[in-house]
N, CA, C and O atoms as a Tripos MOL2 file, in Angstrom:
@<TRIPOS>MOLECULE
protein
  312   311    78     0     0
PROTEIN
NO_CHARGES

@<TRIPOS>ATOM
      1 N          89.6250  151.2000   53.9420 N.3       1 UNK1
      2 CA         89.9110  149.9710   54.6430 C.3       1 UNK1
      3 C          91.4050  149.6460   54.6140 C.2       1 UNK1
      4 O          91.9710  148.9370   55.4460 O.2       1 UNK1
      5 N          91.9750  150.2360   53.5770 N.am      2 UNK2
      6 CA         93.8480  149.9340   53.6810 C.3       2 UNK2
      7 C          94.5510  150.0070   54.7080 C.2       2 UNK2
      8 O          95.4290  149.2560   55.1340 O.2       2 UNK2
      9 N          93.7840  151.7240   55.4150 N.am      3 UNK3
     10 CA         94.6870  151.7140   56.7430 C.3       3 UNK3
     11 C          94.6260  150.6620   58.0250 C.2       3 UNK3
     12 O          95.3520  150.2760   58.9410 O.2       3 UNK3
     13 N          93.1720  150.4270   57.4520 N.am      4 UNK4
     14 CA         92.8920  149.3240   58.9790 C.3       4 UNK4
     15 C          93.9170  148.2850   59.1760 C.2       4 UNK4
     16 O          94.4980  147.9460   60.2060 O.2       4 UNK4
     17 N          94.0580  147.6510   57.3990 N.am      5 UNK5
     18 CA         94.9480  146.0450   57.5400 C.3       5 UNK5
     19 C          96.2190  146.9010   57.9720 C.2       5 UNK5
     20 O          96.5460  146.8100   59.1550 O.2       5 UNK5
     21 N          96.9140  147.6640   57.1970 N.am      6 UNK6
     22 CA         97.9100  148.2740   58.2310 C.3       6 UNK6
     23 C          98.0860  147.7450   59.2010 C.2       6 UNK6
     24 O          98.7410  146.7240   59.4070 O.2       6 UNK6
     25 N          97.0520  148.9110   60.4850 N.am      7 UNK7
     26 CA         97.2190  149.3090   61.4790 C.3       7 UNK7
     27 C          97.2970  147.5560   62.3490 C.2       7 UNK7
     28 O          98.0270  147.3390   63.3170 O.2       7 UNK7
     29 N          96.5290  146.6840   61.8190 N.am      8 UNK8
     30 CA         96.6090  145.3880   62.3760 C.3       8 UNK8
     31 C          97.1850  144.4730   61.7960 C.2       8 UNK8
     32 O          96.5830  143.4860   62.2210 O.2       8 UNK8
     33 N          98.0440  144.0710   61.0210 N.am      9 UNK9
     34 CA         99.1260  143.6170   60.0270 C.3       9 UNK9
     35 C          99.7190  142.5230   61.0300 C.2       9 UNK9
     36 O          99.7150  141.2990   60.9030 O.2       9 UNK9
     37 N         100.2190  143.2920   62.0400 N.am     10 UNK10
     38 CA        101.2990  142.4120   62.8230 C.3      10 UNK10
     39 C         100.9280  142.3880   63.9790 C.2      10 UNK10
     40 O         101.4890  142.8830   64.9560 O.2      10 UNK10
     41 N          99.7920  141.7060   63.9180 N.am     11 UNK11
     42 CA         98.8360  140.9270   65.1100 C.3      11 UNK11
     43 C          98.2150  139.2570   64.7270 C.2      11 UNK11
     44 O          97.7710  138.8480   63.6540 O.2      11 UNK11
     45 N          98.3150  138.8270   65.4980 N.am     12 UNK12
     46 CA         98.0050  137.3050   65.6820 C.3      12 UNK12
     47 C          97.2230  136.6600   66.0080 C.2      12 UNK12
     48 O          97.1960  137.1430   67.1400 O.2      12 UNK12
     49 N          96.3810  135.8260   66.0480 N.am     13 UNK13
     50 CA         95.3200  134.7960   66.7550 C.3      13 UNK13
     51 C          96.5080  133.8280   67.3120 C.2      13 UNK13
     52 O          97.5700  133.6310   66.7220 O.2      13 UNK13
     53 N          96.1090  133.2390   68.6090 N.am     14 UNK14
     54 CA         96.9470  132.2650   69.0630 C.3      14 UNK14
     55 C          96.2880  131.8330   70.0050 C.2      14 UNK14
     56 O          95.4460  132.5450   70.5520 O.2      14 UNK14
     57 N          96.5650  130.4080   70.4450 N.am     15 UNK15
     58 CA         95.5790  129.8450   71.4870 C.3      15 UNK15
     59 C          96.4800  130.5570   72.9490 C.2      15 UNK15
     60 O          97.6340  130.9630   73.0840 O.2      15 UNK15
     61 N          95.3140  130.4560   73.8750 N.am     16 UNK16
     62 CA         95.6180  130.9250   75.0850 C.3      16 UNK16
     63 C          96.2700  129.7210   76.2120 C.2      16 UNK16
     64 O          97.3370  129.7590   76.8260 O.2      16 UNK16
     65 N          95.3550  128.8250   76.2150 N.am     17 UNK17
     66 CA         95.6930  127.7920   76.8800 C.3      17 UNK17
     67 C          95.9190  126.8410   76.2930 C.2      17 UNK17
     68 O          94.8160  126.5890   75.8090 O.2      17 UNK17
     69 N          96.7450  125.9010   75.8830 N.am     18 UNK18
     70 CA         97.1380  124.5670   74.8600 C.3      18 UNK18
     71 C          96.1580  123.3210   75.2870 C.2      18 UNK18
     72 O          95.8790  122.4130   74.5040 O.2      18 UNK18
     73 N          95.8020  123.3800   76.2760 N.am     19 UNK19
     74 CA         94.5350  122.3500   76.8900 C.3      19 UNK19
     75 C          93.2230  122.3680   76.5140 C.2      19 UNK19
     76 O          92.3100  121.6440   76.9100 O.2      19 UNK19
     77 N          93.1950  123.6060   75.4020 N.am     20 UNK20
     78 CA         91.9140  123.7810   75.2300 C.3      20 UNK20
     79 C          91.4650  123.5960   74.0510 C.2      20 UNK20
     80 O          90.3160  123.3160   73.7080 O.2      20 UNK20
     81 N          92.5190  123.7790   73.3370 N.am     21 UNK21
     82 CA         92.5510  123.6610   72.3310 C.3      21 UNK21
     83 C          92.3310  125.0620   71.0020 C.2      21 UNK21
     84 O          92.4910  126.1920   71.4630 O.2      21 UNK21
     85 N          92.0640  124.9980   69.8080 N.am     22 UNK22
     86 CA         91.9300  126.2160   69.1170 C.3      22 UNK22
     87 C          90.6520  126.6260   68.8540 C.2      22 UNK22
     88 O          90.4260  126.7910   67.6550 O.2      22 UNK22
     89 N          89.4750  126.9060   69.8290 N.am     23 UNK23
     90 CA         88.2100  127.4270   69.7210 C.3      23 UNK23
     91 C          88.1670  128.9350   70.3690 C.2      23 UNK23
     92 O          88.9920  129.5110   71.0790 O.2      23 UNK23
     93 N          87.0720  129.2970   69.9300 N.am     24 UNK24
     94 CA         87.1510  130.4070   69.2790 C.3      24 UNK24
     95 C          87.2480  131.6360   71.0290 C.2      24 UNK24
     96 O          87.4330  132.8520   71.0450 O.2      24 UNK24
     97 N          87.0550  130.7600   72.1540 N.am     25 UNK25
     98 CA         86.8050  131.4220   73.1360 C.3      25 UNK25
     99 C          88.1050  131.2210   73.9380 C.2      25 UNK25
    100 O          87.9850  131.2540   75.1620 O.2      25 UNK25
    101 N          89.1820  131.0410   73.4820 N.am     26 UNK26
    102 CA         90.8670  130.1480   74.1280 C.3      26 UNK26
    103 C          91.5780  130.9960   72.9860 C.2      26 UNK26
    104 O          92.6400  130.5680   72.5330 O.2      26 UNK26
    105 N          91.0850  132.0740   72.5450 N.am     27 UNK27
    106 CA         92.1500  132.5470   71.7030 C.3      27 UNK27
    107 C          92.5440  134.0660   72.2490 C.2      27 UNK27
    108 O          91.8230  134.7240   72.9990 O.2      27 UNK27
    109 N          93.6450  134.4310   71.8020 N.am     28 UNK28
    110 CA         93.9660  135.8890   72.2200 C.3      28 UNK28
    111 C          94.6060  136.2710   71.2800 C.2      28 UNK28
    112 O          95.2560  135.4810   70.5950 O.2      28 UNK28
    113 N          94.5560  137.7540   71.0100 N.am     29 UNK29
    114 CA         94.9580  138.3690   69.9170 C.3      29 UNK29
    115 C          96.7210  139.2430   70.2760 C.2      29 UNK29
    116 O          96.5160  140.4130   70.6010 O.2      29 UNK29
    117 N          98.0350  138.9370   70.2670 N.am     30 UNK30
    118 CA         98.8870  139.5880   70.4320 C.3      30 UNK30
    119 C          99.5980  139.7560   68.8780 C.2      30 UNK30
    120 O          99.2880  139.4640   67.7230 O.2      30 UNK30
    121 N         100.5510  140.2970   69.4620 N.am     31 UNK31
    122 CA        101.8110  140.6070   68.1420 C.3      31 UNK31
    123 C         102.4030  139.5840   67.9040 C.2      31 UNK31
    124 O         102.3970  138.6220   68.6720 O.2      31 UNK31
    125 N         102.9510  139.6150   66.9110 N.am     32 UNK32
    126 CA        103.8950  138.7040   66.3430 C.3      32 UNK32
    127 C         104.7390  137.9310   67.1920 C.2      32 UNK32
    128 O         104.7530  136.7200   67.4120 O.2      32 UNK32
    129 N         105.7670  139.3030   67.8290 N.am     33 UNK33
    130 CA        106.3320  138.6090   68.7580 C.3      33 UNK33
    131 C         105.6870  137.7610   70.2770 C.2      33 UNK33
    132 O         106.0250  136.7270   70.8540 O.2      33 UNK33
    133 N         104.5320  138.8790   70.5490 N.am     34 UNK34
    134 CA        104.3580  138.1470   71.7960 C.3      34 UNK34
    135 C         103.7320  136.7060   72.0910 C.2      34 UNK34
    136 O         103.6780  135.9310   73.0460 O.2      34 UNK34
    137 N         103.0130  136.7890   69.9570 N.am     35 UNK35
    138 CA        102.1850  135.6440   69.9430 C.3      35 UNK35
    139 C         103.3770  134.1450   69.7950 C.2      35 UNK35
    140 O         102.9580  133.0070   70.0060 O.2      35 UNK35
    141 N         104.6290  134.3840   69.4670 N.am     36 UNK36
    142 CA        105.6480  133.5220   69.3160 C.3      36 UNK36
    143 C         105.7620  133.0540   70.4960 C.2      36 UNK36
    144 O         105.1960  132.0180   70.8460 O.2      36 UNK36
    145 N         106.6660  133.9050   71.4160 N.am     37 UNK37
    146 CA        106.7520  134.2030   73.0860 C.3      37 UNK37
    147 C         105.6120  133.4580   73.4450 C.2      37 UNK37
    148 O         105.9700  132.2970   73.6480 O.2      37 UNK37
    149 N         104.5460  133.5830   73.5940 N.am     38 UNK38
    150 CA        103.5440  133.0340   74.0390 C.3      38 UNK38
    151 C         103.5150  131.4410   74.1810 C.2      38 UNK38
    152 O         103.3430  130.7090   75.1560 O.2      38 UNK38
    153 N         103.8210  131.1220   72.4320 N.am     39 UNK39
    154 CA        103.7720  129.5120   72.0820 C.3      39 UNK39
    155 C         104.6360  128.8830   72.4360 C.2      39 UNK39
    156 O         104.5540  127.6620   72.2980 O.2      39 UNK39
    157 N         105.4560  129.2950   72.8550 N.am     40 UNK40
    158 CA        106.8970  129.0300   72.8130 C.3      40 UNK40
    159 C         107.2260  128.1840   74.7300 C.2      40 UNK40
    160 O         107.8470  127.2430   75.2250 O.2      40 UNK40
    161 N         106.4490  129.1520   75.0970 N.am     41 UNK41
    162 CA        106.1560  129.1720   76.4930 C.3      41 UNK41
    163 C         105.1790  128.1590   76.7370 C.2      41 UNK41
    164 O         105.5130  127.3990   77.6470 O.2      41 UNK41
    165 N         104.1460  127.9280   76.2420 N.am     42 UNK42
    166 CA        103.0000  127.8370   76.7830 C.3      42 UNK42
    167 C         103.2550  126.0410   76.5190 C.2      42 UNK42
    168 O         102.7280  125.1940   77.2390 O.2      42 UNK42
    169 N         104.4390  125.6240   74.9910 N.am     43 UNK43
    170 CA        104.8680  124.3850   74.9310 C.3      43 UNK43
    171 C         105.4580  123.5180   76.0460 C.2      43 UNK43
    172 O         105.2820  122.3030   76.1290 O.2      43 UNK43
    173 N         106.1180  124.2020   76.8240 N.am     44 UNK44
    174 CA        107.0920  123.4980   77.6650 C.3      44 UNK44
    175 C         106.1460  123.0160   79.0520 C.2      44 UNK44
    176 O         105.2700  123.7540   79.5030 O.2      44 UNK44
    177 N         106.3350  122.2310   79.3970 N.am     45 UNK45
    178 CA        105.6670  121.9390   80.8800 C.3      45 UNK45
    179 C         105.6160  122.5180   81.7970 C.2      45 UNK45
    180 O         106.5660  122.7140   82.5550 O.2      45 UNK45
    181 N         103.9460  123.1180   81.9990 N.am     46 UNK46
    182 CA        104.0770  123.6770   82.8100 C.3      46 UNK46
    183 C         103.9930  125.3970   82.7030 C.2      46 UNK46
    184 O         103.8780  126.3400   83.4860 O.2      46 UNK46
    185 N         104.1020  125.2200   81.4840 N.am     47 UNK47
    186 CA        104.2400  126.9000   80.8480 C.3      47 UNK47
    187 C         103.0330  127.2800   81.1800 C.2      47 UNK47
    188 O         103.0350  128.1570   82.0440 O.2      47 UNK47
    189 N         102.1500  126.9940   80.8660 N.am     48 UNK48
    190 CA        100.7110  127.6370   80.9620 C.3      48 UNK48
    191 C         100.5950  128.2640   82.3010 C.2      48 UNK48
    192 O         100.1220  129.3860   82.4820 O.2      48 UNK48
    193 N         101.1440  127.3230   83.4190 N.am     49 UNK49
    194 CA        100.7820  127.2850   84.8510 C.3      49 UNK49
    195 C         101.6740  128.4480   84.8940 C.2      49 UNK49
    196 O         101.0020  129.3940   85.3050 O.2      49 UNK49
    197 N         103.0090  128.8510   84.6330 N.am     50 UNK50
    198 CA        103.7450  129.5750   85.1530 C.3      50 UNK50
    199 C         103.0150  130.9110   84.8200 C.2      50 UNK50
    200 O         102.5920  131.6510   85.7080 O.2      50 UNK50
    201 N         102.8730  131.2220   83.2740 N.am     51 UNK51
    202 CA        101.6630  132.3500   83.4280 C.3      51 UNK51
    203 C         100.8480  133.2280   84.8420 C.2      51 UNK51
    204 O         100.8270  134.3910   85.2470 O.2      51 UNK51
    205 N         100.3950  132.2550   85.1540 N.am     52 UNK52
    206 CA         99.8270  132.4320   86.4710 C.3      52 UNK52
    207 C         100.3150  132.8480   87.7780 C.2      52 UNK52
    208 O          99.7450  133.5930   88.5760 O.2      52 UNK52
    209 N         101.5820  132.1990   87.9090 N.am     53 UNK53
    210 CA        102.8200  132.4620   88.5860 C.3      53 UNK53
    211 C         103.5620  133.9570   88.5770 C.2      53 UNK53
    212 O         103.5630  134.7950   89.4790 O.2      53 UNK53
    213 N         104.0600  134.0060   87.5380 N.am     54 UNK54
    214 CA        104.8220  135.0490   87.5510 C.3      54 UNK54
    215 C         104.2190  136.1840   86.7660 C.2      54 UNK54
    216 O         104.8930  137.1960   86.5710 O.2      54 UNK54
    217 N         103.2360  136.1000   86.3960 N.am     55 UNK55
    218 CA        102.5770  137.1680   85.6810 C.3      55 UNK55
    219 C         100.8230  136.8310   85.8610 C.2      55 UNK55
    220 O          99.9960  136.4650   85.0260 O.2      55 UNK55
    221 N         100.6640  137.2260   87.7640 N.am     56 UNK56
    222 CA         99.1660  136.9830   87.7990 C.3      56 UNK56
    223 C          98.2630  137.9490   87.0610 C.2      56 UNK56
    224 O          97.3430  137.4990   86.3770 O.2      56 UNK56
    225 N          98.5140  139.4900   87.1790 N.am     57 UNK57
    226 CA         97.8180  140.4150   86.3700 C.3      57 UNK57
    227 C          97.7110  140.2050   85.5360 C.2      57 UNK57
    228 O          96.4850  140.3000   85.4870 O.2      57 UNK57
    229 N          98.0570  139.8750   84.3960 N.am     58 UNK58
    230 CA         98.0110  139.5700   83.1280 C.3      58 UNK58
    231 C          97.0820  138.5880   82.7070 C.2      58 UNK58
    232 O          96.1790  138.5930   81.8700 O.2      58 UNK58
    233 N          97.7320  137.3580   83.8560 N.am     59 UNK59
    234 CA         96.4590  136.1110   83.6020 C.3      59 UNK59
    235 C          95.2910  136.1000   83.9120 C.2      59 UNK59
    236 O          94.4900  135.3580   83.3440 O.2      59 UNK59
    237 N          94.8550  137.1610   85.1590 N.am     60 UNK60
    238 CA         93.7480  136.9610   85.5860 C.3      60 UNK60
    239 C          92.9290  138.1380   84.6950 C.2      60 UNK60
    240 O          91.6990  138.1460   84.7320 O.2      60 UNK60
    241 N          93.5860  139.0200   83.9820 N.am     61 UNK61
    242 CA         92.7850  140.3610   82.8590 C.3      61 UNK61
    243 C          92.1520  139.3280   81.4430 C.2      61 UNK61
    244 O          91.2160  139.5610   80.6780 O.2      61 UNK61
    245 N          93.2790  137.9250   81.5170 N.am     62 UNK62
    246 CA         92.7420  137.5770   80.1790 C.3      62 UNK62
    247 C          91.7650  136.6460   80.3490 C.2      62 UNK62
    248 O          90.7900  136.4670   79.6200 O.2      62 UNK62
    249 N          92.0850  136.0180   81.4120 N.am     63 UNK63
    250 CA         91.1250  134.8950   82.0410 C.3      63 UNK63
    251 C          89.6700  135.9110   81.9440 C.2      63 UNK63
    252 O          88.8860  135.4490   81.1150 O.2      63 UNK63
    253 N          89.3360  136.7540   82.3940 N.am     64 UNK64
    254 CA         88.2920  137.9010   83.0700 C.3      64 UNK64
    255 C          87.6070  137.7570   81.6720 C.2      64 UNK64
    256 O          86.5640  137.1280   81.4900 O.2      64 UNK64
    257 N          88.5500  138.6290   80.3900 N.am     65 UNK65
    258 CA         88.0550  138.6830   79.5000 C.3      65 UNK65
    259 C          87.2470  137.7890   78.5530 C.2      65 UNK65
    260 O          86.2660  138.2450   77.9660 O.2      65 UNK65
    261 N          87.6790  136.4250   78.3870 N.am     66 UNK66
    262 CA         87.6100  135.6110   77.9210 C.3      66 UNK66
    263 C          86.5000  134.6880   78.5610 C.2      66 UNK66
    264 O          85.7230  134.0240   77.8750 O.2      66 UNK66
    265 N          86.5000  134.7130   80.1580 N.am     67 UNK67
    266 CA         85.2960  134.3080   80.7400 C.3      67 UNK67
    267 C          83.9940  135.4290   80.4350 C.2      67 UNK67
    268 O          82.7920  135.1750   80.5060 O.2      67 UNK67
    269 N          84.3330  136.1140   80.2460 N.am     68 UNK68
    270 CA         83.0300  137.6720   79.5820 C.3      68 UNK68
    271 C          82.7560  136.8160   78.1380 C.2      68 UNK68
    272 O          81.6420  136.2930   78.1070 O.2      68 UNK68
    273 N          83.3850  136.6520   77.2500 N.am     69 UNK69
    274 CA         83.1010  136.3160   76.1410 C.3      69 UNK69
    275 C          82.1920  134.7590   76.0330 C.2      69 UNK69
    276 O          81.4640  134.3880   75.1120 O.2      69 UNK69
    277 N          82.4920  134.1350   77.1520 N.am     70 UNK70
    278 CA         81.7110  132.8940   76.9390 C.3      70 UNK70
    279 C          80.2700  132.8810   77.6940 C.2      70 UNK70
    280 O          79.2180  132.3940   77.2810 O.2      70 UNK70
    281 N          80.5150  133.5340   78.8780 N.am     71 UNK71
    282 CA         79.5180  134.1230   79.2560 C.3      71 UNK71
    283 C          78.4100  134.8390   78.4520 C.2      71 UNK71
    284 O          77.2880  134.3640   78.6280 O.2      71 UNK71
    285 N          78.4980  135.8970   77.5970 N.am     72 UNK72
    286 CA         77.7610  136.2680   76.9180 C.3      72 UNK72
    287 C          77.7830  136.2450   75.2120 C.2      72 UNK72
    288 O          77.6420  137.0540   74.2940 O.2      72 UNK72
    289 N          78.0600  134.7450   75.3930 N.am     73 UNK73
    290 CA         78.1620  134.1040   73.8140 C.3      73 UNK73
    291 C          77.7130  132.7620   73.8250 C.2      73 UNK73
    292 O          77.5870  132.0100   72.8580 O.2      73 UNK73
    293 N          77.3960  132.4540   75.4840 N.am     74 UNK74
    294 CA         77.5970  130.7140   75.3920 C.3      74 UNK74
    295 C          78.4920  130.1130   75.0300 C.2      74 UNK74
    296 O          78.0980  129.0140   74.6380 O.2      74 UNK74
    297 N          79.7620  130.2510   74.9180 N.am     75 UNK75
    298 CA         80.3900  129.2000   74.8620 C.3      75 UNK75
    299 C          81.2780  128.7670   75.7970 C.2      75 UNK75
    300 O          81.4070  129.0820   76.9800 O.2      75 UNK75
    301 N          81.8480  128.0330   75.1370 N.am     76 UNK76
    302 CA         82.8720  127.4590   76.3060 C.3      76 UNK76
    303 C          83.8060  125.9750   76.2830 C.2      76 UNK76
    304 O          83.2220  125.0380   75.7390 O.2      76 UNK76
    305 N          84.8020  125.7680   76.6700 N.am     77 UNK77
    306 CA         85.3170  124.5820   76.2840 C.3      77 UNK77
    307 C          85.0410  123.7310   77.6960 C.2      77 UNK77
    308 O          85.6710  122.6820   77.5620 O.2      77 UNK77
    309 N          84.4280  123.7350   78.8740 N.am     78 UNK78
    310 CA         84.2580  123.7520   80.0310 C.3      78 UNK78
    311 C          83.4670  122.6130   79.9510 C.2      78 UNK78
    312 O          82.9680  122.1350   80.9700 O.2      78 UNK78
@<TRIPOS>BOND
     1     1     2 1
     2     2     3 1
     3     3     4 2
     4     3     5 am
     5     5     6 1
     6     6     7 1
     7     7     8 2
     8     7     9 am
     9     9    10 1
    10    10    11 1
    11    11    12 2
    12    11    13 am
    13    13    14 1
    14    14    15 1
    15    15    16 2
    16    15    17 am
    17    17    18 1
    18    18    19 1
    19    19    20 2
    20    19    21 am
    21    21    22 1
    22    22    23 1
    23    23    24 2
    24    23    25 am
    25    25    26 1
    26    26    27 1
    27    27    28 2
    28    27    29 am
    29    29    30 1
    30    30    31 1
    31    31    32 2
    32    31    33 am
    33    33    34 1
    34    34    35 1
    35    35    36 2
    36    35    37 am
    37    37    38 1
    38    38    39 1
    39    39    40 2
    40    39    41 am
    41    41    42 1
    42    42    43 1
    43    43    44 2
    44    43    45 am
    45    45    46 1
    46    46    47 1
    47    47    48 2
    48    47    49 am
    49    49    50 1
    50    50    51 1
    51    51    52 2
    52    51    53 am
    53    53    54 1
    54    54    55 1
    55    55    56 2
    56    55    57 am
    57    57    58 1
    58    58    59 1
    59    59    60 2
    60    59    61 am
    61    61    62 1
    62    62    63 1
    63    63    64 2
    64    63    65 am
    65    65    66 1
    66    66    67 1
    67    67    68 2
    68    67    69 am
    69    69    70 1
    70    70    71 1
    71    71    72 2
    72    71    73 am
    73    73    74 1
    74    74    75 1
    75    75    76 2
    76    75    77 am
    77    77    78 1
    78    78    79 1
    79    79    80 2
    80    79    81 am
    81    81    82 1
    82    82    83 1
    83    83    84 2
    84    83    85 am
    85    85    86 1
    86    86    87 1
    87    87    88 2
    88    87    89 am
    89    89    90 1
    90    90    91 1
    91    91    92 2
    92    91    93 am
    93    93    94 1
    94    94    95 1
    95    95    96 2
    96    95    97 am
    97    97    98 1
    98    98    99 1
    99    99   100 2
   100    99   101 am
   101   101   102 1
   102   102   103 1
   103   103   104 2
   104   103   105 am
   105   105   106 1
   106   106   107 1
   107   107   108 2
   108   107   109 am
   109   109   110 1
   110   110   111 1
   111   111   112 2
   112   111   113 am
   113   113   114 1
   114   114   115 1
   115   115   116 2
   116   115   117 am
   117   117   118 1
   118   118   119 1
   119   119   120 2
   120   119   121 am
   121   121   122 1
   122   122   123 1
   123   123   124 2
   124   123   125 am
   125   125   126 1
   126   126   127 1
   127   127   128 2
   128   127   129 am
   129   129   130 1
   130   130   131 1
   131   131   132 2
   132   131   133 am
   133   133   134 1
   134   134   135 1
   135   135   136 2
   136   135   137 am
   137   137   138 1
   138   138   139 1
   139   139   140 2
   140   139   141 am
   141   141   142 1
   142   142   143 1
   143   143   144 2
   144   143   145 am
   145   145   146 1
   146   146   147 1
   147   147   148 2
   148   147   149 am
   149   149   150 1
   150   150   151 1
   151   151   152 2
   152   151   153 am
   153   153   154 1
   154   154   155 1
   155   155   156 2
   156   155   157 am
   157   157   158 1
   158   158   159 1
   159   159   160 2
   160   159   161 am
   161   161   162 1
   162   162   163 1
   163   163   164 2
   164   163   165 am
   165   165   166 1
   166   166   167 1
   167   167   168 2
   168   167   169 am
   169   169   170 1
   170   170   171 1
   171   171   172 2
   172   171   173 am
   173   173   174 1
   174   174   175 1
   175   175   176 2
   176   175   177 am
   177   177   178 1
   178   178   179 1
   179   179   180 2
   180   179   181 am
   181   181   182 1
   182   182   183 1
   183   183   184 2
   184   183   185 am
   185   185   186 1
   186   186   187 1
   187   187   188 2
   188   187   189 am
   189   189   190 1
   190   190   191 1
   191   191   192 2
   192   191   193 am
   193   193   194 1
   194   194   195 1
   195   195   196 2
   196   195   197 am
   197   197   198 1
   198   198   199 1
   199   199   200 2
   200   199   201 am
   201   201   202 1
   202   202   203 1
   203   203   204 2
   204   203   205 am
   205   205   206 1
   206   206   207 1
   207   207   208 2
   208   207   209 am
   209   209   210 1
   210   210   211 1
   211   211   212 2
   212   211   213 am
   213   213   214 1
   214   214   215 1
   215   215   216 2
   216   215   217 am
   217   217   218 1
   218   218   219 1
   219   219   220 2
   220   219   221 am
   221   221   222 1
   222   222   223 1
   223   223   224 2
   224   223   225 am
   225   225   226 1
   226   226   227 1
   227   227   228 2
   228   227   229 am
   229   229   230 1
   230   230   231 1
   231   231   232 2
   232   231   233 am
   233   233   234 1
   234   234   235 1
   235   235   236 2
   236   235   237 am
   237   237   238 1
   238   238   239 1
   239   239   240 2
   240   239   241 am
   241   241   242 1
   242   242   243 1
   243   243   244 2
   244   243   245 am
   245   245   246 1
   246   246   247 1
   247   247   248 2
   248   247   249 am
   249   249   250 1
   250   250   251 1
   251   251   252 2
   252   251   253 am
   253   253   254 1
   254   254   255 1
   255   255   256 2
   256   255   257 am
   257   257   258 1
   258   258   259 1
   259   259   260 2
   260   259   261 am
   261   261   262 1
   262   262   263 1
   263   263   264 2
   264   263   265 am
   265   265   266 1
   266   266   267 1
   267   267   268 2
   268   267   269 am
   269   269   270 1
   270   270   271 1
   271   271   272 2
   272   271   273 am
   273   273   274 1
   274   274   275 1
   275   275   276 2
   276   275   277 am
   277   277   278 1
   278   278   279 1
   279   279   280 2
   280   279   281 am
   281   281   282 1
   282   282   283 1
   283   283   284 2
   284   283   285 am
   285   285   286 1
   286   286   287 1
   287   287   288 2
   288   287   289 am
   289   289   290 1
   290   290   291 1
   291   291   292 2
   292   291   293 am
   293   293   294 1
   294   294   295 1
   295   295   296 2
   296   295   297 am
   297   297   298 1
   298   298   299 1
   299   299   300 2
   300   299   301 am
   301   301   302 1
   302   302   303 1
   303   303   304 2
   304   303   305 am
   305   305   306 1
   306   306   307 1
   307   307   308 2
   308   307   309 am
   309   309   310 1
   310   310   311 1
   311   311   312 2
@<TRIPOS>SUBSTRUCTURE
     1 UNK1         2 RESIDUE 1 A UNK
     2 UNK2         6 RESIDUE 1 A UNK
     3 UNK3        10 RESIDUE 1 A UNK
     4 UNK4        14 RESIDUE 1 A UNK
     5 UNK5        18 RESIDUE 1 A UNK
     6 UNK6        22 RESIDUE 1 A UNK
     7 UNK7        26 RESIDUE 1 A UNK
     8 UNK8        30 RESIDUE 1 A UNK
     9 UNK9        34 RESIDUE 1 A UNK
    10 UNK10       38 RESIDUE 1 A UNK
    11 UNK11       42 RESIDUE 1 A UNK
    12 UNK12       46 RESIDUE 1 A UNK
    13 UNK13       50 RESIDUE 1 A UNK
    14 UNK14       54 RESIDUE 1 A UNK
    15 UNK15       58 RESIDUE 1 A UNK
    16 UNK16       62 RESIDUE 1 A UNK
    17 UNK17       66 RESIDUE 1 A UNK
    18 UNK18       70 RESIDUE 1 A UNK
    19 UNK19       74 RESIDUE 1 A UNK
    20 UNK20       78 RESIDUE 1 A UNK
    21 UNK21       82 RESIDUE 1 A UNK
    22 UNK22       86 RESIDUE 1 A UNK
    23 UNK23       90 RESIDUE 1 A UNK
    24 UNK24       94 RESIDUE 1 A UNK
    25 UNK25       98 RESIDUE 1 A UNK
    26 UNK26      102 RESIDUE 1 A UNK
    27 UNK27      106 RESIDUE 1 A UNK
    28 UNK28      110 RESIDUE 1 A UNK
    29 UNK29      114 RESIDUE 1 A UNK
    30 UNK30      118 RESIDUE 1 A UNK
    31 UNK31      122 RESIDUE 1 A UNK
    32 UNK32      126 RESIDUE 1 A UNK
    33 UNK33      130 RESIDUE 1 A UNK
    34 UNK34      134 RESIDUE 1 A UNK
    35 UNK35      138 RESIDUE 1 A UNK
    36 UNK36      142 RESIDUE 1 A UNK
    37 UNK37      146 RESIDUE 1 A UNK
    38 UNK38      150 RESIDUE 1 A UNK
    39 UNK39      154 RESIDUE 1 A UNK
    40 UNK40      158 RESIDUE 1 A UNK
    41 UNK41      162 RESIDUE 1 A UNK
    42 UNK42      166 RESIDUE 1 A UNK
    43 UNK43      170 RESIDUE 1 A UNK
    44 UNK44      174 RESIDUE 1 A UNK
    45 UNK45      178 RESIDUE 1 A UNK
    46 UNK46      182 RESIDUE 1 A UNK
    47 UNK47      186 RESIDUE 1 A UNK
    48 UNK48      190 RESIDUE 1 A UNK
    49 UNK49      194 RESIDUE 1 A UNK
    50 UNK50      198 RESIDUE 1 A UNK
    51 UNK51      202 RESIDUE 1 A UNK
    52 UNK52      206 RESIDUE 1 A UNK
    53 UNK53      210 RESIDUE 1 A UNK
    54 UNK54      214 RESIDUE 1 A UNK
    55 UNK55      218 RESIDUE 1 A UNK
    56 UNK56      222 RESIDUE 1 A UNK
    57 UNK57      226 RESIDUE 1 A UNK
    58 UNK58      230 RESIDUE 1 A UNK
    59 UNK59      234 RESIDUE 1 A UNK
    60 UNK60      238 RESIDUE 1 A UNK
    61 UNK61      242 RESIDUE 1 A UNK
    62 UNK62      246 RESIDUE 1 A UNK
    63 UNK63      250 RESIDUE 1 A UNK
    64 UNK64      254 RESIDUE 1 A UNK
    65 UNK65      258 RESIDUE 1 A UNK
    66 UNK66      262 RESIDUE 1 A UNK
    67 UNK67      266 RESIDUE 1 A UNK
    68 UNK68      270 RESIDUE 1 A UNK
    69 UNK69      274 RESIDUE 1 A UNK
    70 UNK70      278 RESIDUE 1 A UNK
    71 UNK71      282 RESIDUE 1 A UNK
    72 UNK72      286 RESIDUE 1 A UNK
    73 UNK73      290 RESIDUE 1 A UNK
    74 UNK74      294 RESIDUE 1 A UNK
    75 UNK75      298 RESIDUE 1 A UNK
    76 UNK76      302 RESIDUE 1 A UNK
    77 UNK77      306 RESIDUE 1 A UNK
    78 UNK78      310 RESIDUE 1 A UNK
């Protein structure tokens, strides 16, 4: 099991959308840095939305994912 914490050491839980708050289906797993980047962004007005904007692929792979997970978990902040 040593190598596992390793291999995932410098990975993060972080909320996805700040509107949603910190449940368990609004979270995404990045790096350190991206999970910083992320918060950092997602603080300022409007950040969330820009996501969407300038990086639709991205938003709509996590959106996808994350709607899969509530979907077949029931949950949802919705």
């Amino acid at each position: 099991m040593r190598g596992v914490s390793k291999s995932i050491g410098h990975l993060h839980l972080t909320v996805w959308n700040p509107a949603h708050g910190d449940v368990v289906d609004n979270l995404v797993l990045l790096t350190g840095d991206e999970a910083d980047a992320h918060d950092a962004l997602v603080a300022e007005p409007g950040g969330f939305e820009s996501i969407a904007r300038n990086e639709p692929a991205y938003f709509e792979s996590v959106e996808r994912r994350l709607g899969r997970a509530r979907r077949d978990f029931k949950w949802g902040y919705y």
